[in-house]
C-alpha positions as CSV (number, residue, x, y, z in Angstrom):
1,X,-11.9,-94.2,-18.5
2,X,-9.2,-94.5,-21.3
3,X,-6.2,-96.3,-20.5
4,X,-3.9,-94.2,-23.0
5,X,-5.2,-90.9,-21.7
6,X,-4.6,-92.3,-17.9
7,X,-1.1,-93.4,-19.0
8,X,-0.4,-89.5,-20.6
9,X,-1.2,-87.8,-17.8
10,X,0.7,-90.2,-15.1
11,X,3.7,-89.8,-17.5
12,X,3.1,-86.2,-18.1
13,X,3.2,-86.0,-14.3
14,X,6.1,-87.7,-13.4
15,X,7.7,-85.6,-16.0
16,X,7.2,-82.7,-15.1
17,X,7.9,-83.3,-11.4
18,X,11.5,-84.7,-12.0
19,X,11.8,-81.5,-13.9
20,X,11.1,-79.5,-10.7
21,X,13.4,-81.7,-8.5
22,X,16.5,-80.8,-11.5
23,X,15.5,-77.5,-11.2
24,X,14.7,-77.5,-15.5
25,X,11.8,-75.4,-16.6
26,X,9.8,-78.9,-18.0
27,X,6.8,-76.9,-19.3
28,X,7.1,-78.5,-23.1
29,X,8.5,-82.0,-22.8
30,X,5.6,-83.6,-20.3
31,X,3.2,-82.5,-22.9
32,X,5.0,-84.1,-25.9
33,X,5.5,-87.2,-24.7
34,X,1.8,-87.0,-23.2
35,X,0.9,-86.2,-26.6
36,X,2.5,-88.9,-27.7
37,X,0.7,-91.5,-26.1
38,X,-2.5,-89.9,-26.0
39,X,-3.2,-87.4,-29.3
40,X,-6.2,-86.7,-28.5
41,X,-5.5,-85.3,-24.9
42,X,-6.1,-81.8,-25.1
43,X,-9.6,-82.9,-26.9
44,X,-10.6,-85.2,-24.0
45,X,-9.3,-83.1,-20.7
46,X,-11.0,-79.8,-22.5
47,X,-14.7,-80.8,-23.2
48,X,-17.2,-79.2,-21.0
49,X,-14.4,-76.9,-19.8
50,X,-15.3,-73.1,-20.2
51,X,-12.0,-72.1,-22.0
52,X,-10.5,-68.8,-23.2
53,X,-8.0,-68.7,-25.2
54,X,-5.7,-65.5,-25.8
55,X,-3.4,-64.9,-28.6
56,X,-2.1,-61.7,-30.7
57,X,1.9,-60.2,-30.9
58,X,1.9,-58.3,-27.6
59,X,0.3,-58.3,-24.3
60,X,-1.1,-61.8,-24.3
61,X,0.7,-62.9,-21.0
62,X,-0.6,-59.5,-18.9
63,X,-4.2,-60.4,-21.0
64,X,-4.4,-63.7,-19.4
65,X,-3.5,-62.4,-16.1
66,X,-6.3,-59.7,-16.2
67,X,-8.6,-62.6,-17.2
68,X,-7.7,-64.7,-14.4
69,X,-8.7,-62.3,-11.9
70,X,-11.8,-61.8,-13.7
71,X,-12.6,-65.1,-13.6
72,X,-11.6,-65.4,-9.7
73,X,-13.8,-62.4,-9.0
74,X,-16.5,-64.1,-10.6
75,X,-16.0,-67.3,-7.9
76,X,-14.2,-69.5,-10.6
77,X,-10.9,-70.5,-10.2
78,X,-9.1,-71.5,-13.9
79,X,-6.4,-73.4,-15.3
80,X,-4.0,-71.1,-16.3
81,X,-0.7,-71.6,-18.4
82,X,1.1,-69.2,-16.1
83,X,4.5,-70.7,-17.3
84,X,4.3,-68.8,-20.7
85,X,4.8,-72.1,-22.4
86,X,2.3,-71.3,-25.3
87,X,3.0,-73.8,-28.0
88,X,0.5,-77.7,-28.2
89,X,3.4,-79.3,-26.2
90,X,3.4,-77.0,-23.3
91,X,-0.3,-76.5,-23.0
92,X,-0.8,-80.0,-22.7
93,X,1.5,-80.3,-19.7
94,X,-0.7,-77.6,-18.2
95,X,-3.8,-79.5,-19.1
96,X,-2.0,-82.8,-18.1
97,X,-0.9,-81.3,-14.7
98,X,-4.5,-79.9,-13.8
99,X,-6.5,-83.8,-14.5
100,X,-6.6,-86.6,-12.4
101,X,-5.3,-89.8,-12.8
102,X,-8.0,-90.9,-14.2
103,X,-8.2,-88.9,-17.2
104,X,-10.8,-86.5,-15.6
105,X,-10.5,-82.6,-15.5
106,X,-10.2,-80.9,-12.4
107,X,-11.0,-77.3,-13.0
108,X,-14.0,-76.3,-14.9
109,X,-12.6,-73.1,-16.7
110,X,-9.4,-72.0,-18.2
111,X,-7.1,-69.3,-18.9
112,X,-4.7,-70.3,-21.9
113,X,-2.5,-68.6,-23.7
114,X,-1.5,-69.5,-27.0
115,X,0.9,-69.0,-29.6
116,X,-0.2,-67.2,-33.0
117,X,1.0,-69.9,-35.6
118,X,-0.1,-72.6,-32.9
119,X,-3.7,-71.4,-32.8
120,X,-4.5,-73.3,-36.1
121,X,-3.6,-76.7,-34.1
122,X,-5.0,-75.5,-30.4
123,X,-8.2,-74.2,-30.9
124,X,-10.0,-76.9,-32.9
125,X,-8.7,-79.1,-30.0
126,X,-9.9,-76.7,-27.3
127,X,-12.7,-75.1,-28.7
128,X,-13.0,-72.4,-26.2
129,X,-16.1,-70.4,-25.5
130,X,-14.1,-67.3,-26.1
131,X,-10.7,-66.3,-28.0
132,X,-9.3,-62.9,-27.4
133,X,-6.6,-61.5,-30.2
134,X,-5.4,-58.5,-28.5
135,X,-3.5,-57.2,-31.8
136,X,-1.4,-58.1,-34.8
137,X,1.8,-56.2,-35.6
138,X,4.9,-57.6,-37.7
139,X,7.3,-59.9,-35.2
140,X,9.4,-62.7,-35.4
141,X,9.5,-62.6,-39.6
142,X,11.5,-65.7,-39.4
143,X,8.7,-67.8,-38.2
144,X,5.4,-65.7,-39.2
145,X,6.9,-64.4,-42.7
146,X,4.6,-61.1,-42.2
147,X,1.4,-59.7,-40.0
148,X,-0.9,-60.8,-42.6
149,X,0.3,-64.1,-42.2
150,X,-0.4,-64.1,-38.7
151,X,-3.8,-63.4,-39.0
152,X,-4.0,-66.3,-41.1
153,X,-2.8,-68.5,-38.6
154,X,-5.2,-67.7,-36.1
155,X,-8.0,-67.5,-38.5
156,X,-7.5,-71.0,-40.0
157,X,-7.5,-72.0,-36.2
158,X,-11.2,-70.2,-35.6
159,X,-12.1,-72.1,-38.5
160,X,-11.9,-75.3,-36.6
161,X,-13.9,-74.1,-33.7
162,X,-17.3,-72.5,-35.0
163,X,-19.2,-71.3,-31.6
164,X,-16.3,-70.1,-30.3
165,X,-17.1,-66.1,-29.6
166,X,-14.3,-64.2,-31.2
167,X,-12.8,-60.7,-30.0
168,X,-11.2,-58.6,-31.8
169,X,-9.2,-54.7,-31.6
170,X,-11.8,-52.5,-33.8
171,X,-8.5,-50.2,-34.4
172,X,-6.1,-52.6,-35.8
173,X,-6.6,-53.3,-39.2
174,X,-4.9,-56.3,-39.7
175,X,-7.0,-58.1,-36.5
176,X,-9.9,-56.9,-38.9
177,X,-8.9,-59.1,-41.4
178,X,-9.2,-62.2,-39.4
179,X,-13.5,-61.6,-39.4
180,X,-13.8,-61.6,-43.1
181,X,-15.6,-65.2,-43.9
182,X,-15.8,-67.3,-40.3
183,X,-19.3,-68.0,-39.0
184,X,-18.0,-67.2,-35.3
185,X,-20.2,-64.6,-33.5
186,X,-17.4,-61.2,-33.4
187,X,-17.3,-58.5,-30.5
188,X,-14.5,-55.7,-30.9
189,X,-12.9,-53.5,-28.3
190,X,-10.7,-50.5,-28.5
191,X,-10.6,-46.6,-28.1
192,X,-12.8,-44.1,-28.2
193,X,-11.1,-40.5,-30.3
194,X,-11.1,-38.7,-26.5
195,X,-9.2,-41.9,-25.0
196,X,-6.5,-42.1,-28.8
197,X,-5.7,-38.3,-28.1
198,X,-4.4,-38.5,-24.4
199,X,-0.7,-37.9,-24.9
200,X,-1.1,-35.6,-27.8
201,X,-2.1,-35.9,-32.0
202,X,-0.3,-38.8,-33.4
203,X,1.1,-39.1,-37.3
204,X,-1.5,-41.4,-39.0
205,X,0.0,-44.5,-40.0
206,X,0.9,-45.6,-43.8
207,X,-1.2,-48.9,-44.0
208,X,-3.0,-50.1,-46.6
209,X,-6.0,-51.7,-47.5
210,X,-5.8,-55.4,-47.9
211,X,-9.1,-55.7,-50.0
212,X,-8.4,-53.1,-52.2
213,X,-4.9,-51.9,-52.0
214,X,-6.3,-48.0,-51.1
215,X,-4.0,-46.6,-48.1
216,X,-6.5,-46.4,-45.0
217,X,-7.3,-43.0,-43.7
218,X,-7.5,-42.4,-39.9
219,X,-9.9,-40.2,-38.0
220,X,-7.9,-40.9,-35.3
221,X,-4.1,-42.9,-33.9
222,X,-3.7,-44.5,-30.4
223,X,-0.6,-45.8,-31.3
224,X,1.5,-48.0,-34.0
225,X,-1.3,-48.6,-36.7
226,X,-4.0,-48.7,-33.9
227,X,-7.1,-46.2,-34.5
228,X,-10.1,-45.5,-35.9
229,X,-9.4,-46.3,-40.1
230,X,-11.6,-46.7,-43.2
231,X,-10.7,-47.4,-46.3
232,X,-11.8,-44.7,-48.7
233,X,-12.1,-47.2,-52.1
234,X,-13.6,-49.9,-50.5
235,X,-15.4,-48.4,-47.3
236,X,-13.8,-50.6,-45.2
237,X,-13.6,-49.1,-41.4
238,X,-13.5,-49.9,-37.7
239,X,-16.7,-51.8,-36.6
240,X,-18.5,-50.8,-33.3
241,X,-16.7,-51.7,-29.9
242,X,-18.6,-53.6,-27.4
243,X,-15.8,-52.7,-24.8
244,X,-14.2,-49.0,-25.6
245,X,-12.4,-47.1,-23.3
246,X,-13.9,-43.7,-23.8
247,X,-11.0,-41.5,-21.5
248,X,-8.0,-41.9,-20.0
249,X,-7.8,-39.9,-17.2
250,X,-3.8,-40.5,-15.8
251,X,-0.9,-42.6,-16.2
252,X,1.5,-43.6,-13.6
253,X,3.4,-46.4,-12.7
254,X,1.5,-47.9,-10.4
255,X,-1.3,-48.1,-13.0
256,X,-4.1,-45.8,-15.0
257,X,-7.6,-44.1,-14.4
258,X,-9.7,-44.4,-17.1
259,X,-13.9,-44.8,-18.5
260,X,-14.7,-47.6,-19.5
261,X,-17.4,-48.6,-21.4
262,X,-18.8,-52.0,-21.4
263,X,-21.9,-52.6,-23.8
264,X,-22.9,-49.3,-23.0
265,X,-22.6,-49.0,-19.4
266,X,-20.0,-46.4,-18.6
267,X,-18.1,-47.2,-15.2
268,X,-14.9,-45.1,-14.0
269,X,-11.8,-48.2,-14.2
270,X,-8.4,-48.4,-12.3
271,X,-6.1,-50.7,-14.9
272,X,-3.4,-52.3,-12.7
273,X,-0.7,-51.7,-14.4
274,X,1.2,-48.9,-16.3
275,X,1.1,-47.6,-20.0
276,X,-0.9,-47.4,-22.8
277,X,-0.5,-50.8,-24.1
278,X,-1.7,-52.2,-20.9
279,X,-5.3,-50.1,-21.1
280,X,-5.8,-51.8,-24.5
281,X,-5.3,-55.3,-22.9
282,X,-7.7,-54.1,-20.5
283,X,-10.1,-53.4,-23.1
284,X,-9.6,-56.5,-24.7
285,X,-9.7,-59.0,-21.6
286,X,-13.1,-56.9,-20.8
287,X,-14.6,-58.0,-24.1
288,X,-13.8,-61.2,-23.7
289,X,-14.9,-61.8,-20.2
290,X,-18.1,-60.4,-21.3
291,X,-18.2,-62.8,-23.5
292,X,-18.3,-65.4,-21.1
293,X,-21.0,-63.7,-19.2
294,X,-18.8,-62.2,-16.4
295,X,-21.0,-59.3,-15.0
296,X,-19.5,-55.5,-15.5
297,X,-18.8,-54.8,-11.5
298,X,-16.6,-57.7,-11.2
299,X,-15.0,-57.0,-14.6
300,X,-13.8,-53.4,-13.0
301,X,-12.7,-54.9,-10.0
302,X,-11.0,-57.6,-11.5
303,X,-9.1,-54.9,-13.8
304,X,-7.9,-52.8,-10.9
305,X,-6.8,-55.8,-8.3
306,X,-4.6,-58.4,-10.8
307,X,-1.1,-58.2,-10.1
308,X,1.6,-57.9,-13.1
309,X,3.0,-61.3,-14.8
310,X,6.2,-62.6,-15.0
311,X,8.4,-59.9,-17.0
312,X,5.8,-58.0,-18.3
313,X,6.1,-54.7,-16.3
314,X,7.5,-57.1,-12.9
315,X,8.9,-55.4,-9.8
316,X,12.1,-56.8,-8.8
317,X,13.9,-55.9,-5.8
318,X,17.4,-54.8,-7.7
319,X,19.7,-52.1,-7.2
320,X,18.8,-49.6,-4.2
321,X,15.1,-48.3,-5.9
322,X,14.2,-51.6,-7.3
323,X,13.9,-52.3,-10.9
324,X,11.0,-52.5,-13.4
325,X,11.3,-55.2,-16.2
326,X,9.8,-54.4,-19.3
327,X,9.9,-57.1,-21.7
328,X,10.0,-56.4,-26.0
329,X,9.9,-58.5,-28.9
330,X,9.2,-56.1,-31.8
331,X,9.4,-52.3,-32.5
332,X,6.2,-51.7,-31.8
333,X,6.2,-53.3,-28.8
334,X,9.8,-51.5,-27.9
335,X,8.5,-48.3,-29.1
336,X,5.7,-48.0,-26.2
337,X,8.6,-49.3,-23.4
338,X,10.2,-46.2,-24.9
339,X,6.9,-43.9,-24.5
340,X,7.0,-45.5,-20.9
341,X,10.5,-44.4,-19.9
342,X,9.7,-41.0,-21.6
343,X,6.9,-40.3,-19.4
344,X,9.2,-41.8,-16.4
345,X,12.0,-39.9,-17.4
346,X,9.8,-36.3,-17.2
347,X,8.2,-37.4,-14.1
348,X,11.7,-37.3,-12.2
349,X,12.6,-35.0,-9.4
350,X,15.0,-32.4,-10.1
351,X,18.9,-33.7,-10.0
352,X,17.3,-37.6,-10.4
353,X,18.6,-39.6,-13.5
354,X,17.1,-43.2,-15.1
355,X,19.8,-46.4,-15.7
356,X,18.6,-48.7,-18.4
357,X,19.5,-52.0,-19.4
358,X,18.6,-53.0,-22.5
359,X,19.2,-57.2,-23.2
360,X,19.3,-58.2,-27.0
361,X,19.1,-62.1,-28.0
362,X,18.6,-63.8,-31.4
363,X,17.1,-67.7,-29.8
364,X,14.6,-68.7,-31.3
365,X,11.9,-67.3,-29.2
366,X,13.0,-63.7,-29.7
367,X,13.1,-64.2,-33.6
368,X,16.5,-65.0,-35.5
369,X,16.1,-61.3,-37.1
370,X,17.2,-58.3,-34.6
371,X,16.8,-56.1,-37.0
372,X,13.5,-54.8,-36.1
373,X,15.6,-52.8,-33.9
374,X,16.2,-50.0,-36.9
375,X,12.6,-49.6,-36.8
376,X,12.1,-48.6,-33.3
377,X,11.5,-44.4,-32.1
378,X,15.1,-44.2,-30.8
379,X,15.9,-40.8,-32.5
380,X,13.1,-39.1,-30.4
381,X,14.0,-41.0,-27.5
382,X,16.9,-39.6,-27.6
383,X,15.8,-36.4,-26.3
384,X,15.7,-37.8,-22.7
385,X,19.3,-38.3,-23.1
386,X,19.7,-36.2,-20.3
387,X,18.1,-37.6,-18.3
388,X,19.6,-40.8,-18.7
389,X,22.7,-41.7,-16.0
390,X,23.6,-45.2,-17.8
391,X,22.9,-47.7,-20.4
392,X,23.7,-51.5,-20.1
393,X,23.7,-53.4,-23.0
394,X,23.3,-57.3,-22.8
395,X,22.3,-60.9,-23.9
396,X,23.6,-62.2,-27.2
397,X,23.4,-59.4,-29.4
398,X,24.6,-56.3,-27.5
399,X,26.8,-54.5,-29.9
400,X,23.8,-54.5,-32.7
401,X,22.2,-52.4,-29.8
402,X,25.1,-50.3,-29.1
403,X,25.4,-49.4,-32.4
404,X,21.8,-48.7,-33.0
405,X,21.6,-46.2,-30.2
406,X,25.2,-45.0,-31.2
407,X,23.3,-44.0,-34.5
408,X,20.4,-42.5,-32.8
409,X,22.4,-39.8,-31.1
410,X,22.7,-41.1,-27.7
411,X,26.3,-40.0,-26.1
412,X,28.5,-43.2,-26.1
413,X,30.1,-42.6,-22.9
414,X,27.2,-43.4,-20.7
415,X,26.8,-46.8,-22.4
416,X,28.6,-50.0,-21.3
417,X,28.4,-53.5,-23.2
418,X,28.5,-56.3,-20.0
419,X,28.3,-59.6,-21.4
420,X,28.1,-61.7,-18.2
421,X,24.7,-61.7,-17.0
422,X,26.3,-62.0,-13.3
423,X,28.9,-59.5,-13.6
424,X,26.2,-57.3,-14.8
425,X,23.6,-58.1,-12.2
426,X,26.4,-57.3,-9.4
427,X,27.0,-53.7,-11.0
428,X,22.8,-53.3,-11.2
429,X,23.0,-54.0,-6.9
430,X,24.5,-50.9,-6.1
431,X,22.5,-49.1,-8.6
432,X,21.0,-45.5,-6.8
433,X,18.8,-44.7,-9.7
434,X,15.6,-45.9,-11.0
435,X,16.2,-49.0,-12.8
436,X,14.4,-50.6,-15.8
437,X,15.3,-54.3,-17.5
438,X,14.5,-54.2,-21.3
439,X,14.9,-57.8,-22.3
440,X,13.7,-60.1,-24.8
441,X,12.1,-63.3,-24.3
442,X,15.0,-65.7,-23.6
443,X,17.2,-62.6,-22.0
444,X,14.1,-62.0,-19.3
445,X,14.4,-66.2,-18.8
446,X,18.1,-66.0,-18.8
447,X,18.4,-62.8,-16.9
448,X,15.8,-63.2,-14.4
449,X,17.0,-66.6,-13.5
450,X,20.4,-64.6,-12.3
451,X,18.0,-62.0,-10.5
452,X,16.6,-64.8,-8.4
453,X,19.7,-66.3,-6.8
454,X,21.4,-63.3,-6.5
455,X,18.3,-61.5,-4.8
456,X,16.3,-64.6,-3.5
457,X,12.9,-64.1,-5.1
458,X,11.1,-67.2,-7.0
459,X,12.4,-68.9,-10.0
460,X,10.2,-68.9,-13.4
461,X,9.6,-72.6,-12.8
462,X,7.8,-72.0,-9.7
463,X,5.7,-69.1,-10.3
């Protein structure tokens, strides 16, 4: 036993709990002062663990969620970082929280997710036995400078960890990128061209070879620069999926039908959860948990029992039909909520309209630059206009919104900008329509926080 790891965790312990009792989040500072006493926590608490860890721009939070379940199906119960808090600091609180006194781990698997820039730092202290990258698209510029820079990020991180298995989205090209030179075994997941056509022909992408500088051609687009690519200088292309959804058979919002394939063995799949986006995290958390040996059946099962995370496609009881909360960071990310709402929005009875409230911050978890907004789909949104009774616009940048969706066409008088986050959640009680919460990260915290004691349901702290 070491008496500076058994010091870290009491401390990060008692830290965390006097958090609780104040009724603060605590999910970073236990960890730092831990960390402080003990560097080489995460190291110690971590060896012998069977770890995954899963990073990428959108859907790691759902991901690890999916992967949970997998793991529970399985007969394993993991450490999980359920709290979002994603950076060293607040993984070690998790780690901290889950050992004993004496410096000894108490589960034998874990669940993490992890922060793309903080993957260079986090893996070669974890080594997991799998990481998962679900995709890379351009977000928060101000800390990640551009998507290529992501990838770099995570792949100096894998570099540190050498057995770790790594999996990868076969359509993304920039994920792609992350392969070139590491001695990691690889397994990619994605799309097969009937599963990439449900929802119609989409306009190839303009991406561009990083190798060579030729612009990639596409056989096929799921979505954003996701599909089936090659480069036609270089011969670079989408490598074989392990895990490839072949077909999606429906969408709706209490999840999707689709077939599956996992290293060959096809199996009809229920995905838990709405949209497109989701059936690619599906894909990917598949991959992974193959990875770890998880067997195919309780893979499937797994996929079609989790239950939603916080935020990310969440049920809240609000307003007289409830409300959906869809959280965005980036346009691409924005852009499927909006293919989401379109799909709700044409699924509505006759005479029925949608209210939206859209919550824009600039903290620095959402990224100091809002405006990835004027990249978004709004124009062709805008086609549902009718079908649209209001629009809210909150958090810390709501006129930047207004204005944007003032420029896309949408008719100003069914918009209202409502500052006060209680005001607003008072007007969203009596609301007879379906409801949808578009936030970003610190307006879901904020927001949600005034959900809970105005409708009673569970602060974030103790999900």
């Amino acid at each position: 036993m070491s008496i500076r790891l058994s010091l870290a965790v009491t401390a990060c312990k008692i830290l965390s709990k006097t958090a609780h009792i104040l009724k603060k989040a605590g999910t970073a500072m236990p960890g730092r002062f831990a960390l402080r006493i003990a560097p080489d926590m995460l190291s110690r608490l971590s060896k012998g663990m069977e770890i995954v860890v899963i990073t990428g721009t959108n859907g790691k939070t759902s991901a690890c969620r999916m992967m949970e379940e997998c793991f529970l199906a399985a007969g394993k119960e993991p450490l999980t970082n359920k709290s979002g808090a994603n950076l060293l600091k607040g993984i070690a609180t998790d780690f901290g929280l889950d050992a004993t006194l004496l410096g000894r781990a108490k589960s034998s698997c874990a669940v993490i997710e992890c922060d793309e820039a903080a993957c260079k730092t986090v893996l070669p202290m974890l080594k997991p036995k799998a990481l998962l990258v679900t995709n890379i698209f351009e977000d928060q510029t101000d800390r990640f400078g551009d998507m290529y820079k992501t990838a770099e990020f995570i792949r100096e991180g894998i570099l540190g960890s050498p057995e770790t298995i790594v999996c990868l989205n076969a359509d993304d090209p920039v994920s792609r990128l992350i392969a070139e030179g590491i001695p990691n075994r690889v397994l990619n997941f994605g799309f097969g061209e009937r599963a990439a056509s449900f929802g119609g022909e989409k306009p190839a992408p303009e991406l561009y070879c990083r190798k060579c500088g030729a612009r990639y051609n596409y056989d096929y687009v799921s979505y954003g620069t996701l599909g089936s690519f090659s480069c036609p200088s270089c011969g670079d292309r989408s490598p074989e999926r392990v895990s490839e959804v072949k077909e999606i058979f429906s969408l709706s919002d209490s999840g999707s039908e689709v077939c599956l394939s996992l290293g060959g063995d096809e199996r009809k799949a229920h995905i838990n959860l709405p949209a497109v986006y989701n059936i690619y995290n599906a894909a990917g958390v598949a991959c992974a948990a193959m990875a770890v040996g998880i067997e195919n059946s309780l893979i499937v099962k797994a996929l079609g029992s989790f239950k939603g995370s916080f935020g990310r496609m969440e049920k809240l009881p609000l307003g007289e039909k409830g409300a959906l909360m869809c959280l965005v960071k980036n346009a691409t990310g924005f852009d499927r909520v909006l293919d989401y709402l379109s799909s709700a929005a044409d699924e509505l009875p006759e005479g029925e309209r949608l209210t939206l409230c859209f919550l824009l911050n600039d903290k620095p978890g959402d990224g100091r630059d809002v405006s990835w907004i004027w990249d978004t789909a709004l124009e062709a949104f805008g086609a549902k206009s009718d079908k649209i009774e209001k629009i809210y616009f909150s958090g810390l940048r709501p006129y930047d919104l207004a204005l944007r969706f003032k420029y896309a066409g949408f008719p100003m008088e069914k918009t209202e900008v409502q500052k006060d986050y209680d005001a607003l959640c008072s007007e969203l009680e009596q609301c007879r329509t379906s409801l949808f919460l578009i936030p970003t990260y610190s307006g879901m915290m904020d927001f949600r926080s005034v959900i809970a004691s105005h409708c009673n349901i569970a602060e974030y702290w103790e999900g």
